[in-house]
C-alpha positions as CSV (number, residue, x, y, z in Angstrom):
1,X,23.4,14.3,5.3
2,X,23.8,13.7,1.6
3,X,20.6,13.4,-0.1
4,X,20.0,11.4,-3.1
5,X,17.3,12.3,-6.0
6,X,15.5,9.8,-7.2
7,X,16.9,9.6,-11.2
8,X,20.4,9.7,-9.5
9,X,19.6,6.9,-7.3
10,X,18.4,5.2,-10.7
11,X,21.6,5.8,-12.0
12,X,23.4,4.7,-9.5
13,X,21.2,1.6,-9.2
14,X,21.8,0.9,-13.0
15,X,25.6,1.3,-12.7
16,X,25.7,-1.5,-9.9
17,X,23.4,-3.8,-12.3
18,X,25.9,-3.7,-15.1
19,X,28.4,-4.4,-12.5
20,X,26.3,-7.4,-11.3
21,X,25.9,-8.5,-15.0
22,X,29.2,-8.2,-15.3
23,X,30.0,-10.1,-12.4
24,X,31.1,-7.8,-10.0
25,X,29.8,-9.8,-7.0
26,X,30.7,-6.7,-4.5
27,X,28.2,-4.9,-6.6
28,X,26.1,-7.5,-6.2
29,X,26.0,-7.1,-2.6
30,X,25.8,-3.9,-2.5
31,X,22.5,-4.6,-4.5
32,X,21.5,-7.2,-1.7
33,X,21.8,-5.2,0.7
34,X,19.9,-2.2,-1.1
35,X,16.7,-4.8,-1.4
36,X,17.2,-7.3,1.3
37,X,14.7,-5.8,3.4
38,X,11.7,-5.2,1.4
39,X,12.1,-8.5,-0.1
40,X,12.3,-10.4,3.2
41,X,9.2,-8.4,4.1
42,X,7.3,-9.1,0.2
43,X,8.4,-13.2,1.3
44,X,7.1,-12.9,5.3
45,X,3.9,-11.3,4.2
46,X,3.0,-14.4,1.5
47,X,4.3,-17.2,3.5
48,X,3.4,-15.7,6.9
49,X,6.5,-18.0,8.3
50,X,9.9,-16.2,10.0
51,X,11.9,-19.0,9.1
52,X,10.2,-19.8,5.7
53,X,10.6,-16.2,4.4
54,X,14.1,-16.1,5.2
55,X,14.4,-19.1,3.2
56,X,12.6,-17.7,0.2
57,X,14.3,-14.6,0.6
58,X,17.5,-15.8,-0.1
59,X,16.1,-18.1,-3.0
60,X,15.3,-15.0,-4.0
61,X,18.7,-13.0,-4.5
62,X,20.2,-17.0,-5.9
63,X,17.9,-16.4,-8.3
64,X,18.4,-12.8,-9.3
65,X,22.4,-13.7,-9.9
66,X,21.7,-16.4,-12.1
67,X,19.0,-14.2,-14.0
68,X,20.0,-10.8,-13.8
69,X,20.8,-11.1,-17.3
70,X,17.4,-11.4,-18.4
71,X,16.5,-8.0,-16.8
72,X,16.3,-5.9,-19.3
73,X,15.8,-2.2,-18.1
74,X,12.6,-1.6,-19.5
75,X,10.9,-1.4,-15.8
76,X,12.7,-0.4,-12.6
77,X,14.8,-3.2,-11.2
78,X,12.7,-3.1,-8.2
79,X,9.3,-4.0,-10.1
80,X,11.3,-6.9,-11.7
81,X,13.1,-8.2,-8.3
82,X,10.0,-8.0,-6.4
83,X,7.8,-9.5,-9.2
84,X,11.1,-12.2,-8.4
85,X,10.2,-12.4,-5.1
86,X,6.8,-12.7,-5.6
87,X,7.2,-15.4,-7.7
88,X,9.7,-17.5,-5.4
89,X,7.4,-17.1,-2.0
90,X,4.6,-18.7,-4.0
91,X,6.6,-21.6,-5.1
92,X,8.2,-22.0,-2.0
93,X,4.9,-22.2,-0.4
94,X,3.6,-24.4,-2.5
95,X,6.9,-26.6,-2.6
96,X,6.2,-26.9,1.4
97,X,2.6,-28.5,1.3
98,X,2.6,-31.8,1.8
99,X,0.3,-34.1,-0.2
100,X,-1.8,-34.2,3.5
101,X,-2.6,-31.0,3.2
102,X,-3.9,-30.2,0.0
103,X,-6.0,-33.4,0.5
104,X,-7.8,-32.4,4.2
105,X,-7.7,-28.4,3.6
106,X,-7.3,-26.2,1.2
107,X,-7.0,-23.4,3.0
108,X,-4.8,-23.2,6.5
109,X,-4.2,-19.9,8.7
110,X,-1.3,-17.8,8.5
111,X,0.2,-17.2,12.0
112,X,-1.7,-17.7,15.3
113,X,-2.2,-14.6,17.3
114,X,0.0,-16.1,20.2
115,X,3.0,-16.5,17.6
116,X,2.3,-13.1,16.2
117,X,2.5,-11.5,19.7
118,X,5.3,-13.5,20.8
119,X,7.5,-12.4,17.7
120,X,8.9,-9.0,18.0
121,X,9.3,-8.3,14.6
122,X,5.9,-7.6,13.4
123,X,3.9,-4.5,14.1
124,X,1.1,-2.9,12.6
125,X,-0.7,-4.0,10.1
126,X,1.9,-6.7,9.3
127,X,1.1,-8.3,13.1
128,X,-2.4,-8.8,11.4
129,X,-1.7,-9.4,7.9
130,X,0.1,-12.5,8.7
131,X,-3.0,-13.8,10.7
132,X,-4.9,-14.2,7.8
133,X,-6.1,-17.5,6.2
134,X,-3.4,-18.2,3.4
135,X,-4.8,-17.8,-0.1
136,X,-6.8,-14.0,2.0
137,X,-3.4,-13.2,2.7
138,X,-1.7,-13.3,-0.8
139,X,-4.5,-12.4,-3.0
140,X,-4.2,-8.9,-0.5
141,X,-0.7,-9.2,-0.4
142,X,-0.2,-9.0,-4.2
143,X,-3.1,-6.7,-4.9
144,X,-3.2,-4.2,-1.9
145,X,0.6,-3.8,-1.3
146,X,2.7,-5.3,-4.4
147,X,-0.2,-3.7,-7.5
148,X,-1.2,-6.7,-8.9
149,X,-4.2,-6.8,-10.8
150,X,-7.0,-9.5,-10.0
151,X,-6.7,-11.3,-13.5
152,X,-2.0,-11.5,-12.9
153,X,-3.4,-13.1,-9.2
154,X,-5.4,-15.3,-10.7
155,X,-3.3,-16.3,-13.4
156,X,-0.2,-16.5,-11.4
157,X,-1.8,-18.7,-8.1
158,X,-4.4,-20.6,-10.5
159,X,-7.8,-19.1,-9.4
160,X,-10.5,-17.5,-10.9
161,X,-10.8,-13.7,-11.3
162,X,-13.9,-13.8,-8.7
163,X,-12.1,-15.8,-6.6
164,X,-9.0,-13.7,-6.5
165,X,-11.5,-10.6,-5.9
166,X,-13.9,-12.7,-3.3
167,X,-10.4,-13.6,-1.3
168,X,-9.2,-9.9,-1.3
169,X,-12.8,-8.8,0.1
170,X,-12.4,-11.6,2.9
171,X,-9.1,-10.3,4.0
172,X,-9.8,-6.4,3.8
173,X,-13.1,-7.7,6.0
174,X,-11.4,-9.8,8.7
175,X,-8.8,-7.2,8.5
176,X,-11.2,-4.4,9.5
177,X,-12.7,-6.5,12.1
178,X,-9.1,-7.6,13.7
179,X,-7.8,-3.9,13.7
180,X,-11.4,-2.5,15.2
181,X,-11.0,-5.3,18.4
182,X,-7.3,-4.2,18.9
């Protein structure tokens, strides 16, 4: 088994976006496929929706063709393409909220626990992270998995600070009390 240390892997990873810049589209997919899964699950987690996330996922990799350009190497490519990711799942879900919605509730649940049992593809704390109400689950999303700060949540899905920190506090809590009746 051949193993791989990190600052090569960054090298290599650099190499195949110049190659991608450069429009090397086989590099490109090798890229995709390098990042395909962790940006599904960033998009799943947010949007809480199989088919939705797939959606947004691939949005997500349109998107880093057309601006991989703009990356300019100052972070690790996989801060920027799953700050990209970030980014599409919350336009996506707010691009799928109909005018009905936003009028009756502000706030609808993520997955029902029927749906989450019936779908294979969850397990763990993902099974209940999907669960939670929608703005819990990507304030905790962004701050307790992707390193977000409160004031970038707030700024990014239009809420107050408090309100970013008061949603993160009601997820961690129905969280806890979710796992503890498993």
């Amino acid at each position: 088994m051949l193993h791989v240390k990190p600052e090569q892997s960054q090298l290599c990873e650099a190499a195949l976006i110049k190659r991608v810049k450069s429009g090397d589209q086989a590099a490109y997919t090798l890229l995709y496929e390098l990042h395909i899964k962790r940006v599904y699950g960033i998009c799943l987690r947010l949007l809480a929706d199989q088919s939705h996330a797939e959606d947004a996922a691939q949005e997500v990799f349109v998107q880093v063709w057309h601006k991989v350009a703009q990356f300019d190497g100052r972070s690790q490519f996989s801060t920027w393409l799953y700050s990209v990711a970030s980014n599409v799942a919350i336009n996506y879900l707010r691009k799928q909220k109909n005018w009905l919605q936003k009028v009756v509730s502000i706030e609808h649940s993520g997955m029902d626990e029927q749906s989450v049992n019936d779908w294979k593809g969850l397990n763990g704390l993902d099974k209940l992270i999907v669960r939670l109400p929608e703005r819990a689950r990507m304030v905790f999303v962004l701050f307790a998995i992707e390193g977000y700060r409160h004031e970038e949540i707030a700024e990014q899905l239009g809420m107050a600070v408090g309100s970013s920190k008061s949603q993160y506090h009601r997820a961690r809590l129905l969280l806890q009390e979710w796992y503890e009746n498993e």
